[in-house]
mmCIF file of the C-alpha atoms, coordinates in Angstrom:
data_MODEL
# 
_entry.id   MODEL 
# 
loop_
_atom_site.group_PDB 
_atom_site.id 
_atom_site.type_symbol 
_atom_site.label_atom_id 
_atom_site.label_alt_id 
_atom_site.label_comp_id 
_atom_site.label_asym_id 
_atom_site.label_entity_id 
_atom_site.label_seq_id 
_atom_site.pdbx_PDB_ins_code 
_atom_site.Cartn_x 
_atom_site.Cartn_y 
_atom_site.Cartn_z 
_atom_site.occupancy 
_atom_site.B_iso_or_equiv 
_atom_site.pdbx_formal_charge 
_atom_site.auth_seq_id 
_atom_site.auth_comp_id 
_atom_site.auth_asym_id 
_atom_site.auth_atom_id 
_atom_site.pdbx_PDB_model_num 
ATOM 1   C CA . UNK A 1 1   ? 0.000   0.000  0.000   1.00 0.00 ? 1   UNK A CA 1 
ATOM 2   C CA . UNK A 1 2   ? 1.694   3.083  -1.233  1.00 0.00 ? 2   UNK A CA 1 
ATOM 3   C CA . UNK A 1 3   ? -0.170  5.077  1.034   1.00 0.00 ? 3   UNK A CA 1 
ATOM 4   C CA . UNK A 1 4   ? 1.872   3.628  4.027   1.00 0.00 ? 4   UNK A CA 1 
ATOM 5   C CA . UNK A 1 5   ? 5.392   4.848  2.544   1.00 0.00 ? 5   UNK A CA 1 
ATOM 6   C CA . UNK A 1 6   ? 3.944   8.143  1.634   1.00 0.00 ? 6   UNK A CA 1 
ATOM 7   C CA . UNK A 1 7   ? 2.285   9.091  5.081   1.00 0.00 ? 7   UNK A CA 1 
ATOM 8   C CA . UNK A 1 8   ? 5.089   11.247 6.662   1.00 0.00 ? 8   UNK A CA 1 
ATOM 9   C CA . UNK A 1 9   ? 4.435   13.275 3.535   1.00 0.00 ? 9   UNK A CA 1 
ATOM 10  C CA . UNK A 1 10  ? 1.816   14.915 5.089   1.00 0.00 ? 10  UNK A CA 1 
ATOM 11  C CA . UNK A 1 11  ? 3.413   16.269 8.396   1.00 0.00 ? 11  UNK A CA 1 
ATOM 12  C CA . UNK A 1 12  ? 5.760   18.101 5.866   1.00 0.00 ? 12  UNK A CA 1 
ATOM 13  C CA . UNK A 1 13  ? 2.808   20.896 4.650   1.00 0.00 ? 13  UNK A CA 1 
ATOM 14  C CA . UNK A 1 14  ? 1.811   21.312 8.621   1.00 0.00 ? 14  UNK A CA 1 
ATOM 15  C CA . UNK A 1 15  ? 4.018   24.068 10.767  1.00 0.00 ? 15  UNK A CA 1 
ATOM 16  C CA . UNK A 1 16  ? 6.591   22.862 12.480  1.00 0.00 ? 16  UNK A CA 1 
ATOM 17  C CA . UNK A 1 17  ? 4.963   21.099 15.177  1.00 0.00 ? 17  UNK A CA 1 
ATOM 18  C CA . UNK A 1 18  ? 4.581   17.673 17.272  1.00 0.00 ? 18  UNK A CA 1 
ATOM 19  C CA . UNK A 1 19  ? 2.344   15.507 14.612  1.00 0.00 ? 19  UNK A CA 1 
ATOM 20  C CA . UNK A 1 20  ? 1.424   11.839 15.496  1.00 0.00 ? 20  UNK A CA 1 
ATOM 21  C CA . UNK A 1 21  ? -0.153  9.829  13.235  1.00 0.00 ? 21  UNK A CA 1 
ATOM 22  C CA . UNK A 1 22  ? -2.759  7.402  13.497  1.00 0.00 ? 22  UNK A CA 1 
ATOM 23  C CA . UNK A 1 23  ? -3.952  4.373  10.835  1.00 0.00 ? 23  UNK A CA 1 
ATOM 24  C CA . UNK A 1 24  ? -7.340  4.273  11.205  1.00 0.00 ? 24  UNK A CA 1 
ATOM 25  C CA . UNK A 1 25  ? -7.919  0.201  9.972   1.00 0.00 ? 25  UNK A CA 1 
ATOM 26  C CA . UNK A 1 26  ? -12.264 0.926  8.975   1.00 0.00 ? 26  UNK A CA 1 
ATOM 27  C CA . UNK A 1 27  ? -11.810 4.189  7.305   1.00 0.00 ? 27  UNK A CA 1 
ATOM 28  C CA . UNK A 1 28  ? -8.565  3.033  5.543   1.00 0.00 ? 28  UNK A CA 1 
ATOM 29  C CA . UNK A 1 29  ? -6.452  6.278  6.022   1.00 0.00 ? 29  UNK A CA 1 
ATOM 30  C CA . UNK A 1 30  ? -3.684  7.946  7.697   1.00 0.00 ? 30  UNK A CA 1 
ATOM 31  C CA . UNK A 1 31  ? -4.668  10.614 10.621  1.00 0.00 ? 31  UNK A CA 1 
ATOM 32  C CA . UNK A 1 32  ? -2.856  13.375 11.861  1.00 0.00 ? 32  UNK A CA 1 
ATOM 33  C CA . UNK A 1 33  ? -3.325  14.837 15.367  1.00 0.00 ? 33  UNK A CA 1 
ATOM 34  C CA . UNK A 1 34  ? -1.024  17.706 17.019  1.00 0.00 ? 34  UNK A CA 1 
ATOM 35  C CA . UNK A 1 35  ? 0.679   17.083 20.683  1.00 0.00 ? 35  UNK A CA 1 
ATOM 36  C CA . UNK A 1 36  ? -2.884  17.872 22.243  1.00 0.00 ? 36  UNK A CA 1 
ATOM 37  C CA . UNK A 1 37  ? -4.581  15.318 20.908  1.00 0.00 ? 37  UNK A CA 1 
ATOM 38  C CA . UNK A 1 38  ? -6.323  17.846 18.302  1.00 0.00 ? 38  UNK A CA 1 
ATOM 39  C CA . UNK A 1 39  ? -7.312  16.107 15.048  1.00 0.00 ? 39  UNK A CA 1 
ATOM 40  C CA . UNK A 1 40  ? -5.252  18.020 11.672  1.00 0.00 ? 40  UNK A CA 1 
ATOM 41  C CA . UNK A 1 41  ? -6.260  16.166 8.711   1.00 0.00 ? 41  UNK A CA 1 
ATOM 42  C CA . UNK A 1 42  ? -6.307  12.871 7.144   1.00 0.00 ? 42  UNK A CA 1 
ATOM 43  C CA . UNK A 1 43  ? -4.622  11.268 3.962   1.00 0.00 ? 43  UNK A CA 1 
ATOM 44  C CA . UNK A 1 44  ? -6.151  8.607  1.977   1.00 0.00 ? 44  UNK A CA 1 
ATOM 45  C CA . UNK A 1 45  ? -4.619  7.038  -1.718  1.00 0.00 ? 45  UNK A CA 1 
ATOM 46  C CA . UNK A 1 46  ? -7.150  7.523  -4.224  1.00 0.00 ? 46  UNK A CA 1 
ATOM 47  C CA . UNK A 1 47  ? -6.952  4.612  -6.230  1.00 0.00 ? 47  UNK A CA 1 
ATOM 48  C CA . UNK A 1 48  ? -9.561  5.437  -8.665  1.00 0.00 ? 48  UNK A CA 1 
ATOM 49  C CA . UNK A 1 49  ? -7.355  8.440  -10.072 1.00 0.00 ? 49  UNK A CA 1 
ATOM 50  C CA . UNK A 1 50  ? -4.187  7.283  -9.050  1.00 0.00 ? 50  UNK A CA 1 
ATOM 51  C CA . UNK A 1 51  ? -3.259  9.354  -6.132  1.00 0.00 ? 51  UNK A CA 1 
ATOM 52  C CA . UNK A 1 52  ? -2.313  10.712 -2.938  1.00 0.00 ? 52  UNK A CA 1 
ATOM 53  C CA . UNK A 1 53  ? -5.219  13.650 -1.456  1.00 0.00 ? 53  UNK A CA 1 
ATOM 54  C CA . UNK A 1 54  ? -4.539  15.313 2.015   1.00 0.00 ? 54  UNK A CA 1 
ATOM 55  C CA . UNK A 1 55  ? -7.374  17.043 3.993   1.00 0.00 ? 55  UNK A CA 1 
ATOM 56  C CA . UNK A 1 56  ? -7.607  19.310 6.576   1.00 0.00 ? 56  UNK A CA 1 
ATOM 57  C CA . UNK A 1 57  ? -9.504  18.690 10.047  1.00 0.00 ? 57  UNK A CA 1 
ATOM 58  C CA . UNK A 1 58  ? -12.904 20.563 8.159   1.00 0.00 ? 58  UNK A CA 1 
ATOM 59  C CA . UNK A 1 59  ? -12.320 17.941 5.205   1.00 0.00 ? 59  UNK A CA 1 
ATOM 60  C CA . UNK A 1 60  ? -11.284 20.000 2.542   1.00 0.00 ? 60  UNK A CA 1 
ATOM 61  C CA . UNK A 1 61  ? -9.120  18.667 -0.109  1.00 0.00 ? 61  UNK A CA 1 
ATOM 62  C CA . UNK A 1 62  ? -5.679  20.993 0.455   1.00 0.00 ? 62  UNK A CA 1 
ATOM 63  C CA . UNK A 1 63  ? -3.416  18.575 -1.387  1.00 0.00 ? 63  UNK A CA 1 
ATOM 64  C CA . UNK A 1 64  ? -2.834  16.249 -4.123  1.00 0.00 ? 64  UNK A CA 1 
ATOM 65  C CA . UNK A 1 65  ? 0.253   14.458 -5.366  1.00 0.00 ? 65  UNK A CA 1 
ATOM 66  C CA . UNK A 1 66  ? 0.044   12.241 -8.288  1.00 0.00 ? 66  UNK A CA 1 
ATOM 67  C CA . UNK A 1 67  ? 1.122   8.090  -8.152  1.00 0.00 ? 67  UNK A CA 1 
ATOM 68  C CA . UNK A 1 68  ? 1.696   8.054  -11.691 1.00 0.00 ? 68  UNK A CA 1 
ATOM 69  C CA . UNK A 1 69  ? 2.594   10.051 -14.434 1.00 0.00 ? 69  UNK A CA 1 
ATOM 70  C CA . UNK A 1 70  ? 4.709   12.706 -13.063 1.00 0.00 ? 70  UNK A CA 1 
ATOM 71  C CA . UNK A 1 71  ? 5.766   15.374 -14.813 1.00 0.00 ? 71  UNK A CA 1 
ATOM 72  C CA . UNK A 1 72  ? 9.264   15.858 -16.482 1.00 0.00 ? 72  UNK A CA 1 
ATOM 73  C CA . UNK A 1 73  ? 12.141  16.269 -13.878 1.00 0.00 ? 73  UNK A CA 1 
ATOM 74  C CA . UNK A 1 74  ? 13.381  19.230 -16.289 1.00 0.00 ? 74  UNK A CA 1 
ATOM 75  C CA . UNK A 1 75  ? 10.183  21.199 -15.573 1.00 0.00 ? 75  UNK A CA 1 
ATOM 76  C CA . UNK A 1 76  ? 11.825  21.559 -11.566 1.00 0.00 ? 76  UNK A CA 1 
ATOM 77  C CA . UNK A 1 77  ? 12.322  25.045 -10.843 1.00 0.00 ? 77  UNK A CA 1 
ATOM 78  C CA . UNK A 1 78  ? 16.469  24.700 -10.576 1.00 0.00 ? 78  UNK A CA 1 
ATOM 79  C CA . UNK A 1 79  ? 17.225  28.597 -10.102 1.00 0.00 ? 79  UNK A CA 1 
ATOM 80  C CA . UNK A 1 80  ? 16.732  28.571 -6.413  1.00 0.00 ? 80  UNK A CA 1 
ATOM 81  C CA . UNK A 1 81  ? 20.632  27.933 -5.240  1.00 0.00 ? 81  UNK A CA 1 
ATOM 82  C CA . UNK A 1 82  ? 19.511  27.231 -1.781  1.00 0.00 ? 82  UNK A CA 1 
ATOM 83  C CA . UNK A 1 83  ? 17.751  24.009 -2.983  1.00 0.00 ? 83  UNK A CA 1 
ATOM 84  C CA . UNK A 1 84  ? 20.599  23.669 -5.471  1.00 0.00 ? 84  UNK A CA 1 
ATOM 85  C CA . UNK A 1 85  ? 22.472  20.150 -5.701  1.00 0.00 ? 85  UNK A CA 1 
ATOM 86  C CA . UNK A 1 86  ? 22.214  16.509 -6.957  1.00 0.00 ? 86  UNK A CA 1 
ATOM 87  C CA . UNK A 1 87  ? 19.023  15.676 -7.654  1.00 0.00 ? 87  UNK A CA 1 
ATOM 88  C CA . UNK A 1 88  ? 17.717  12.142 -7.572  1.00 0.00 ? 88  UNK A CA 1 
ATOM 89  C CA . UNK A 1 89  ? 14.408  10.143 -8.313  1.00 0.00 ? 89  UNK A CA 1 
ATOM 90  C CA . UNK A 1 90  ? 12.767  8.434  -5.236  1.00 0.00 ? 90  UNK A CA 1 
ATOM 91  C CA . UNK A 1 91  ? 10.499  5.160  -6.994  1.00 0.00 ? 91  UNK A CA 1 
ATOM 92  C CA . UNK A 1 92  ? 9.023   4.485  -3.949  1.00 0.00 ? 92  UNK A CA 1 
ATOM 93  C CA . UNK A 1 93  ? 8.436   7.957  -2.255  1.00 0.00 ? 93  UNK A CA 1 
ATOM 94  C CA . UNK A 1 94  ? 7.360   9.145  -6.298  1.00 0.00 ? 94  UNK A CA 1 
ATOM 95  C CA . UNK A 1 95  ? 9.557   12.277 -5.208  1.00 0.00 ? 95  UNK A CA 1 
ATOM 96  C CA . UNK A 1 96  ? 12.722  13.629 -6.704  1.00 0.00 ? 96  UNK A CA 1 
ATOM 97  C CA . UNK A 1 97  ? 15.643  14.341 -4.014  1.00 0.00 ? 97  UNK A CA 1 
ATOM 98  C CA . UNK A 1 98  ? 18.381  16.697 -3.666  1.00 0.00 ? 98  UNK A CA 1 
ATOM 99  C CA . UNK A 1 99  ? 21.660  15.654 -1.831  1.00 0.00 ? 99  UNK A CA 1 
ATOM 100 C CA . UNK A 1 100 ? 24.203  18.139 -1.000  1.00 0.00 ? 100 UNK A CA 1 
ATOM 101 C CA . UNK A 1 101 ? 28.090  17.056 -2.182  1.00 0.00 ? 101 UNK A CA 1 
ATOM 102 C CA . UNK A 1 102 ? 28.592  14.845 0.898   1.00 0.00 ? 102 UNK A CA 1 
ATOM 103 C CA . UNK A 1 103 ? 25.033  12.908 0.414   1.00 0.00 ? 103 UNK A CA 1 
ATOM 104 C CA . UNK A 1 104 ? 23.070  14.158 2.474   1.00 0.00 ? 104 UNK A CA 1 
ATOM 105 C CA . UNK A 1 105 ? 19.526  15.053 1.813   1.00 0.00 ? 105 UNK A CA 1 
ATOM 106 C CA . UNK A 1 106 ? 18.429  18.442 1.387   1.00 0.00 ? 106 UNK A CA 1 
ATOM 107 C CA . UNK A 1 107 ? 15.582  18.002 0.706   1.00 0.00 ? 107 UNK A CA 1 
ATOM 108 C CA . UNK A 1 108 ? 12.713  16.971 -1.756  1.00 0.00 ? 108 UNK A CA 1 
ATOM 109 C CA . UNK A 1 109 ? 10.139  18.210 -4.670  1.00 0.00 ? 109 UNK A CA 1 
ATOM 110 C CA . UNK A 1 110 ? 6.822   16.666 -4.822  1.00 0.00 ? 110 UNK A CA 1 
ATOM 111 C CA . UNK A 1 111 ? 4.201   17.386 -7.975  1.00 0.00 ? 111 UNK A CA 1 
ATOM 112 C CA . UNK A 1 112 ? 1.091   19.389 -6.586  1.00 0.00 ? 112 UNK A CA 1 
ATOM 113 C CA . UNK A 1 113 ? -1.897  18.631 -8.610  1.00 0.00 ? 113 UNK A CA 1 
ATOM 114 C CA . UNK A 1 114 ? -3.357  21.467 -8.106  1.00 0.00 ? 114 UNK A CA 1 
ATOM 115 C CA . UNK A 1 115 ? -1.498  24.427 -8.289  1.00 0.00 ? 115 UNK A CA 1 
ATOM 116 C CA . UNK A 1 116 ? 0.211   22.212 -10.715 1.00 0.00 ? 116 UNK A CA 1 
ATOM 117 C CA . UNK A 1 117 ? 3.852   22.322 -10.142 1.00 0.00 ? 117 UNK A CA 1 
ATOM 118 C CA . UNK A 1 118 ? 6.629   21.321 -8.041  1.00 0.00 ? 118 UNK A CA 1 
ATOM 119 C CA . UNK A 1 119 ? 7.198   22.022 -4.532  1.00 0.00 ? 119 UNK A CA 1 
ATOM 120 C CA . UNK A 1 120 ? 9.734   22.002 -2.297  1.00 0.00 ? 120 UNK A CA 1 
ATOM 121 C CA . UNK A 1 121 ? 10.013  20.268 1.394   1.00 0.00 ? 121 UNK A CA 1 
ATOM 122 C CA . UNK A 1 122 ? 12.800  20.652 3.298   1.00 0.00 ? 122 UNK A CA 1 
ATOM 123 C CA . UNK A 1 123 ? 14.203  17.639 5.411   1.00 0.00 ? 123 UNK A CA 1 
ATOM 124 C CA . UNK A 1 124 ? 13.436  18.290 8.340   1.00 0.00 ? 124 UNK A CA 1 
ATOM 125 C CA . UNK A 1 125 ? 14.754  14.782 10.155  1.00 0.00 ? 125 UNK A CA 1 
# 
């Protein structure tokens, strides 16, 4: 189940905070809560148009990220010199990744369905 090795994906668009997360087994999804026990969102793989959809805590769709058919790794903004480096395509996370020269990761760009493009995560780990 893809949506297993994607889940940490998720605490990457919340603020830097404490996020726990939760499989709930009869709704089939990944749930976020904060340090209070608050519930964040949810994530859940869409297998009917082959992706991954994140929702806030009112439900609203705020993300999508594509299992298939990803755009070009060329079409990567590569300006930016503080995400500059080697960059590397993830199979399993669907995710390109950006080492620095010693090999550690920078960082990573995942495809946004909806505002259609690339954006960047920092590692935070």
């Amino acid at each position: 189940m893809k949506l297993l090795l994607l889940f940490s994906a998720f605490t990457l668009l919340l603020p830097a905070q404490d996020v726990r997360e939760r499989f709930n087994v009869r709704l089939q999804r990944i749930e976020y809560y904060d340090a209070a026990g608050r519930f964040l969102g949810h994530s859940v793989e869409n297998a009917q148009y082959r992706r991954l959809e994140f929702y806030d805590a009112a439900g609203v769709i705020v993300k999508m990220y594509p299992l298939d058919d990803l755009p070009p790794a060329s079409t990567i903004p590569g300006s930016d010199t503080a995400v500059s480096g080697v960059k590397r395509w993830n199979r399993t996370w669907r995710r390109y990744e950006v080492f620095d020269s010693l090999g550690t990761l920078k960082g990573f760009y995942l495809y946004d369905i909806i505002a259609r493009r690339w954006e960047w995560h920092w590692n935070r780990r």
